[in-house]
C-alpha positions in Angstrom: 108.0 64.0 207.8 111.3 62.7 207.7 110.6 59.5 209.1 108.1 58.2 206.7 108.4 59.7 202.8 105.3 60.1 201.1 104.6 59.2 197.5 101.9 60.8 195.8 100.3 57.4 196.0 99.6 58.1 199.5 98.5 61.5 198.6 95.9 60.0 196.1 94.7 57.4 198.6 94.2 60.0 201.4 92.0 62.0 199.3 90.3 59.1 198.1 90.0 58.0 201.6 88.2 61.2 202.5 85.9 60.9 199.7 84.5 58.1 201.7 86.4 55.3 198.7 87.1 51.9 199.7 90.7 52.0 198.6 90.3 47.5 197.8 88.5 48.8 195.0 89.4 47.4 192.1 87.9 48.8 188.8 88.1 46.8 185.1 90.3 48.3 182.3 89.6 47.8 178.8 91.0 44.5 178.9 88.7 43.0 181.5 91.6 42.9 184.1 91.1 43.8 187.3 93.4 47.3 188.7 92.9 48.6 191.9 92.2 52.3 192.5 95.4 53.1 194.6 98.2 50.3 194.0 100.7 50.4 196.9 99.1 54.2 198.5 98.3 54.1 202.1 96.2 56.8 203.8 98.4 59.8 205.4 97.1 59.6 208.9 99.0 61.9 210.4 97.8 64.9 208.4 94.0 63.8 209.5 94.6 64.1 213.3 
């Protein structure tokens, strides 16, 4: 794929994605703050046609 580089981001979000995940998620740290589950991944769509 040498028109679109994949990060392992979008790696992490695909399998998430197949998991059935909502990748808006967000889940609390320790802290009480707010992180989502995936920052910046988007789904590999090509590898799931």
């Amino acid at each position: 794929m040498v028109d679109r580089p994949i990060s392992p981001k979008d790696v992490l979000a695909t399998v998430y994605h197949l998991l059935g995940y909502d990748l808006e998620t967000t889940l609390t740290d320790r802290v009480g703050r707010p992180q989502s589950i995936v920052p910046g991944g988007q789904v590999i769509g090509d590898i799931l046609a």
